[in-house]
N, C-alpha and C positions, 0 to 999 in steps of 0.2 A: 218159053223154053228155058230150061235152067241151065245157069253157067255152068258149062261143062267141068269147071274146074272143081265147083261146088257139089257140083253132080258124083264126082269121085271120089271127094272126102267122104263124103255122106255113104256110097257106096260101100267104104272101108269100113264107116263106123257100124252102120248095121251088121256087115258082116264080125266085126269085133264084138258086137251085143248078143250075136246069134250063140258064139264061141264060149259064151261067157258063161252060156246055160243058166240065165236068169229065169227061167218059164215063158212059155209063151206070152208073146208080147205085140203090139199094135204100134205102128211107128209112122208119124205122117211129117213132111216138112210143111210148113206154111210162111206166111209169113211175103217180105219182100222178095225174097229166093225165089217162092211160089208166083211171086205179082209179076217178075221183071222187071221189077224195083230193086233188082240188087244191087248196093254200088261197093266194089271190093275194100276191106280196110274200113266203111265206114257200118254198113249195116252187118248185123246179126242173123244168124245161119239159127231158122226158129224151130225148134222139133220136140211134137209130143209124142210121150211114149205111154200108151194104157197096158198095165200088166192086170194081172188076175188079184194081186196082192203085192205093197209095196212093203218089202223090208228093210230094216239097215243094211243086211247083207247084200240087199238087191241096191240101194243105194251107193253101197262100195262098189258093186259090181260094176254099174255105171257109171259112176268116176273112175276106174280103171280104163272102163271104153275111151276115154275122152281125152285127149289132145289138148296141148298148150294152144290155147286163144279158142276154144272151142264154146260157144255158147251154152251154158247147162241146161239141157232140156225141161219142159214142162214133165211132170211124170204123175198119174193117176191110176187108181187102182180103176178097175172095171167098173163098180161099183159105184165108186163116187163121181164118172166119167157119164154115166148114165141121169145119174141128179144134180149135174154139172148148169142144165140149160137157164135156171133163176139166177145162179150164184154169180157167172161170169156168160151173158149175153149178148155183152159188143166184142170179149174175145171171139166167143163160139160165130157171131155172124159172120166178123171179118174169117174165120180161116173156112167158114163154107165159101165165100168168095172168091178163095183163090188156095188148094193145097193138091196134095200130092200123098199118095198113101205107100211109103215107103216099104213098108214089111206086114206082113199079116192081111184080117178083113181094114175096110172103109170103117172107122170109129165116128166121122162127123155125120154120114147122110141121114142114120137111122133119126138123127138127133133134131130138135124142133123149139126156138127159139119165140117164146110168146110175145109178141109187137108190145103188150102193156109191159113187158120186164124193159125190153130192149127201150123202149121209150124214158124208163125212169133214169137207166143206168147212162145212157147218151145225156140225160139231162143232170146227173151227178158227175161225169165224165167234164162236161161245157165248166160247171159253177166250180171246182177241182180246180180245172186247170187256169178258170181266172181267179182267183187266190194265188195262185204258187205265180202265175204274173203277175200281179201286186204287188206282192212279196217284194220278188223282182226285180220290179222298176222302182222299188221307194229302195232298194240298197246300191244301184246303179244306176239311176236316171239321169247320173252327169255323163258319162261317159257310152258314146256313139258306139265302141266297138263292143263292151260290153253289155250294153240292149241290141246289138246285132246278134251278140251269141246267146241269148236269151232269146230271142225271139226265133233264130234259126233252128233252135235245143224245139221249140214247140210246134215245127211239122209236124214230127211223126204223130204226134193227139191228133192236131186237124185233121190231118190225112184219115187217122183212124175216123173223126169222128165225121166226117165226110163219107165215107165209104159207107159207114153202118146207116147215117140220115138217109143216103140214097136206096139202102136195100130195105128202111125201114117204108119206105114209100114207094116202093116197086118201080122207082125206075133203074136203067143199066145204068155201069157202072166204067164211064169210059175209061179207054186204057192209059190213058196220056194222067199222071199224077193232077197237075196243075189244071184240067178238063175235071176231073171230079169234083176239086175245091170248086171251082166256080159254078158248077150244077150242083154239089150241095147249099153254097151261098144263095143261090137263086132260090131253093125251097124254105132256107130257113129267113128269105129275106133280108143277109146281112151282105156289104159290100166283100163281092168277092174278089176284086185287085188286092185289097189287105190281106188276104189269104193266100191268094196267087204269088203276092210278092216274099211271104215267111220262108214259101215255098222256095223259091229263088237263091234266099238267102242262106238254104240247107246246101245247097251247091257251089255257095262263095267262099274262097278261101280267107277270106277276112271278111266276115259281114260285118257291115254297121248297119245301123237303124240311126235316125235319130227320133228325138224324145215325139214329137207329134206324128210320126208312123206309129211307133209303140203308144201310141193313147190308141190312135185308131185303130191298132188289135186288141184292144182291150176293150174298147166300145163295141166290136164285130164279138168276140166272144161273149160281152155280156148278154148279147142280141141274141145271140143264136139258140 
């Protein structure tokens, strides 16, 4: 169920897009909003909008719609939205997992995600995100709280890439965050408490790590 609160923003804004007389348009929320993963103040309110054609003037128009602290939507013409499924795969599977078609037709159902792309792009997503944690931990390795906030900054990939692993393998996709990391861990074979615990550490208001946790997220990602 979406937070009613989010639910009325949203409400207002489609209705300010309608107003705006951009052309007919497709408007869906996804995202954490969509999952019941919404945590106020911390997550992103996530909304694509497919028109027939994107212009600057449709561009302004949309920035008008939009509100101080407002996420700026994804935005795709029709056209590119249609030949969207190679180019970006772990987006497209994650929002068939969980959205909401705000205004207009359903723009994700028609659409069909090829397990060879989805498999590459999860596997470019994994080697991505251990680099940028390398990175990382060779300019902060001394300091506990700062490998906590690094490490806590790298839920939302896991989660992403948990979610996609499980749909790329047909199994559900349980509802509980920290229940999906550790049934993705289990299929990809890496210790899932290293994942469970990032996870944790997204909800702590000072997280630390220290230096041998953070090895063993970086062993659990290189595995995966």
């Amino acid at each position: 169920m979406i937070d009613p609160a989010v639910r009325s923003g949203l409400d207002r804004l489609v209705a300010r897009l309608q107003q705006a007389d951009l052309g007919p348009f497709h408007a869906v929320l996804y995202g954490s909003a969509a999952r019941n993963d919404y945590r106020k103040g911390v997550s992103d309110i996530n909304l694509l909008l497919v028109f027939e054609t994107v212009t600057a003037d449709a561009l302004r128009g949309v920035g008008r719609c939009l509100t101080k602290g407002d996420t700026p939507p994804l935005l795709f013409t029709q056209d590119e939205w249609e030949r969207a499924t190679d180019t970006f795969p772990i987006e497209l599977t994650d929002m068939r997992l969980a959205y909401e078609v705000l205004h207009g037709t359903d723009p994700i159902a028609p659409l069909h995600v090829a397990p060879s792309d989805l498999r590459r792009a999860l596997e470019r997503e994994a080697r991505g995100k251990l680099v940028r944690l390398r990175q990382g931990y060779a300019a902060v390795a001394a300091g506990p709280a700062r490998l906590g906030q690094l490490a806590a900054a790298s839920a939302g990939t896991l989660g992403l890439i948990s979610r996609c692993t499980l749909a790329l393998v047909g199994r559900p996709i349980p509802p509980a965050p920290e229940d999906t990391m550790r049934a993705a861990a289990e299929v990809l074979e890496v210790d899932g408490a290293v994942w469970t615990e990032v996870f944790r550490l997204r909800s702590a208001k000072s997280p630390s790590c220290t230096a041998a946790q953070f090895e063993a997220l970086l062993v659990t990602v290189a595995e995966a």
